[in-house]
C-alpha positions in Angstrom: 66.4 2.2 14.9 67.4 -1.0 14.1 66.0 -3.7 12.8 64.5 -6.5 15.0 67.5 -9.1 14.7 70.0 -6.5 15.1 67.8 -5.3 18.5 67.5 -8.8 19.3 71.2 -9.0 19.0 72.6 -6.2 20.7 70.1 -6.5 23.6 71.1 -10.1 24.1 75.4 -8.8 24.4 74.0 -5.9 26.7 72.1 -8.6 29.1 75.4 -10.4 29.9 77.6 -7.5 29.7 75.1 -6.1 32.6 74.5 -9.7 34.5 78.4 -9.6 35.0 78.8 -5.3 35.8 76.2 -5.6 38.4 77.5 -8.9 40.1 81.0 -7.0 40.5 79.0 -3.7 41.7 77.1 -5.4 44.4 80.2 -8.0 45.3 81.7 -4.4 46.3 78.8 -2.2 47.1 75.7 -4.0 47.9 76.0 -4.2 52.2 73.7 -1.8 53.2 72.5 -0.8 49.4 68.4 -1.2 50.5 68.7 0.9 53.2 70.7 3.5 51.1 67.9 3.4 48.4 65.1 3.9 51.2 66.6 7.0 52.3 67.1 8.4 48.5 63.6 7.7 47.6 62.0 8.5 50.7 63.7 12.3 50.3 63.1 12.5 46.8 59.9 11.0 45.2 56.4 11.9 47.3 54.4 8.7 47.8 50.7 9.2 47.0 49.3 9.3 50.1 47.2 6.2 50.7 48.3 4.7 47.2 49.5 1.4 46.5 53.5 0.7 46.2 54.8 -2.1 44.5 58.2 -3.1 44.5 59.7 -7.1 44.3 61.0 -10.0 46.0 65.0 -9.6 45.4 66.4 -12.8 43.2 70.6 -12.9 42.6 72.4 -9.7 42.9 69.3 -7.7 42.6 69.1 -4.2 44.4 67.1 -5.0 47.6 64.0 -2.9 47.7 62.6 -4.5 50.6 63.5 -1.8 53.2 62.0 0.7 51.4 58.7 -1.6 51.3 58.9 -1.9 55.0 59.2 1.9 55.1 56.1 2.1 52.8 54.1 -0.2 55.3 54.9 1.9 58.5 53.8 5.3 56.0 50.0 3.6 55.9 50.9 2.6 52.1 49.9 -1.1 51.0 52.9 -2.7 49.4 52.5 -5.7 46.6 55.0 -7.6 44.3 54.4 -9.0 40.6 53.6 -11.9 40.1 53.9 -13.3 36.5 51.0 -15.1 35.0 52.8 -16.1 32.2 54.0 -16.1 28.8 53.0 -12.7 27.1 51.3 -11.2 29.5 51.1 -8.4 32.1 52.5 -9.4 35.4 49.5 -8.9 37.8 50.6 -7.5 41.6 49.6 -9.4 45.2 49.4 -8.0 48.4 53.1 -8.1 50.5 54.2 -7.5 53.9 57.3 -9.1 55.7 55.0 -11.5 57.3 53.2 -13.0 53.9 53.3 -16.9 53.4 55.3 -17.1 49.5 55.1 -19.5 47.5 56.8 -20.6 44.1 55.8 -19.1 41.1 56.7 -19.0 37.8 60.7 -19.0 37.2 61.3 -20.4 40.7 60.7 -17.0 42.0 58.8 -16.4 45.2 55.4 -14.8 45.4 52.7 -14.3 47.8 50.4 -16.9 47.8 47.6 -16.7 45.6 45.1 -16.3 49.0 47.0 -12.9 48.9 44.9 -10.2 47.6 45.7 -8.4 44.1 46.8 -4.6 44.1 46.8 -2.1 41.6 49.9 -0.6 42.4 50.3 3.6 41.9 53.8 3.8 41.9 56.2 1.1 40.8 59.3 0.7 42.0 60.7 -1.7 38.9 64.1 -3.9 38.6 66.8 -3.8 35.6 69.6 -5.1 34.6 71.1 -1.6 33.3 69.8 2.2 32.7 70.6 5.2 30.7 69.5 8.5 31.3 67.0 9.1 29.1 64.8 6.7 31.4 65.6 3.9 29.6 65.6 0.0 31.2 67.1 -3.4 29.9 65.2 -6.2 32.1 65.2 -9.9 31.8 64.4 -10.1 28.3 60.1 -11.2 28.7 58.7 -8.1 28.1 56.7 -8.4 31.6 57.2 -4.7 33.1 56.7 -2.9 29.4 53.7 -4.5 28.8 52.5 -3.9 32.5 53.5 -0.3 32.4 51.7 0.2 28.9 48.1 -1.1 30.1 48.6 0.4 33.4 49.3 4.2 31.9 46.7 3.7 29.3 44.3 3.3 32.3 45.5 5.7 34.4 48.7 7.9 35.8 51.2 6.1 37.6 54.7 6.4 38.3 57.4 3.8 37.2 60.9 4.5 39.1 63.7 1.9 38.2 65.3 0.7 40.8 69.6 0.0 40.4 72.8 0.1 41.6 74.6 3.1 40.4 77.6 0.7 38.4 74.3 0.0 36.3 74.0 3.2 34.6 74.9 2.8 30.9 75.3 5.6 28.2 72.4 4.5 26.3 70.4 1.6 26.8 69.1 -0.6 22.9 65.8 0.3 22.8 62.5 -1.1 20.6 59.3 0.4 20.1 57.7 -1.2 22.8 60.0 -0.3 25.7 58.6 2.1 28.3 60.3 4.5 29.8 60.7 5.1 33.5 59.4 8.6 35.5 62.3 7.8 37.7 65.3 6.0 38.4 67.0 5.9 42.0 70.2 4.1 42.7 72.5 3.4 46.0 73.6 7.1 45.3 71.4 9.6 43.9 67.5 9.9 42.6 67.7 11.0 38.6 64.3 11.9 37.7 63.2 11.8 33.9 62.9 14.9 31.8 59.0 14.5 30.1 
């Protein structure tokens, strides 16, 4: 493994090599990419029945999850979205529906109003910036979703499904000791789940 300027290193390249392969993918792909994802996840993962679904408020070029929340809603699931708390901690997760007042968190990023109730979500449908098989994830660089995903599984089983446009996939992504790997990850094309 290596050390942690050379990790620091090569994830930094891999971040803008990614930024700029999923921009290109989604300039050519993304129309009708949420509703593409619904369908794959709603024939391939089961839902706990009742549970609590999280997904996220799409920023950029970001696969749009937001169908699939709506299709959670109408399946008597409550939906939620992160919200970050801040620097070096776990994100904690607010209640969503289409109809929620937002407001602007941390980042610029929307997110429910704080009036919004917090959720403790049971499966996860998480963001990225690339993938490997393995069930591997590069985010944004904060650490937020690995840190979540650690004190969330050492509390309990849930599922973490990373959530991507297929022109994301990567042989292998640079990975530290702290980096959690995914149950799942669905793209515009095809549900890959991860070998235990």
């Amino acid at each position: 493994m290596p050390d942690g300027t050379e990790l620091r290193d090569a994830k930094k390249a891999f971040r803008a090599a990614a930024r700029e392969r999923r921009a290109a993918y989604h300039a050519r792909h993304g129309a009708g990419a949420g509703e593409r994802l619904r369908d794959i996840v709603l024939q391939a993962i089961p839902m706990p029945p009742g549970g609590v679904v999280s997904g996220y408020l799409p920023i950029e070029d970001e696969l749009d999850p937001l169908p699939l929340l709506r299709a959670a809603i109408d399946r008597g699931h409550a939906a939620c979205v992160p919200v970050v708390q801040g620097k070096g901690q776990p994100l904690i997760f607010r209640d969503w529906t289409p109809e929620a007042p937002l407001v602007e968190g941390v980042f610029g990023v929307s997110v429910p109003a704080p009036s919004a109730p917090e959720r403790v979500p049971d499966l996860l449908f998480v963001p990225l910036l690339g993938f490997d098989r393995k069930g591997f994830r590069m985010g944004y660089g904060a650490g937020f979703y690995d840190r979540t995903l650690a004190g969330l599984r050492a509390q309990r089983p849930v599922v973490a499904v990373g959530i991507g446009y297929a022109g994301q996939e990567v042989t292998a992504v640079p990975v530290g000791l702290h980096d959690e790997a995914l149950d799942w990850i669905v793209t515009d094309r095809e549900a890959i789940r991860i070998a235990a």
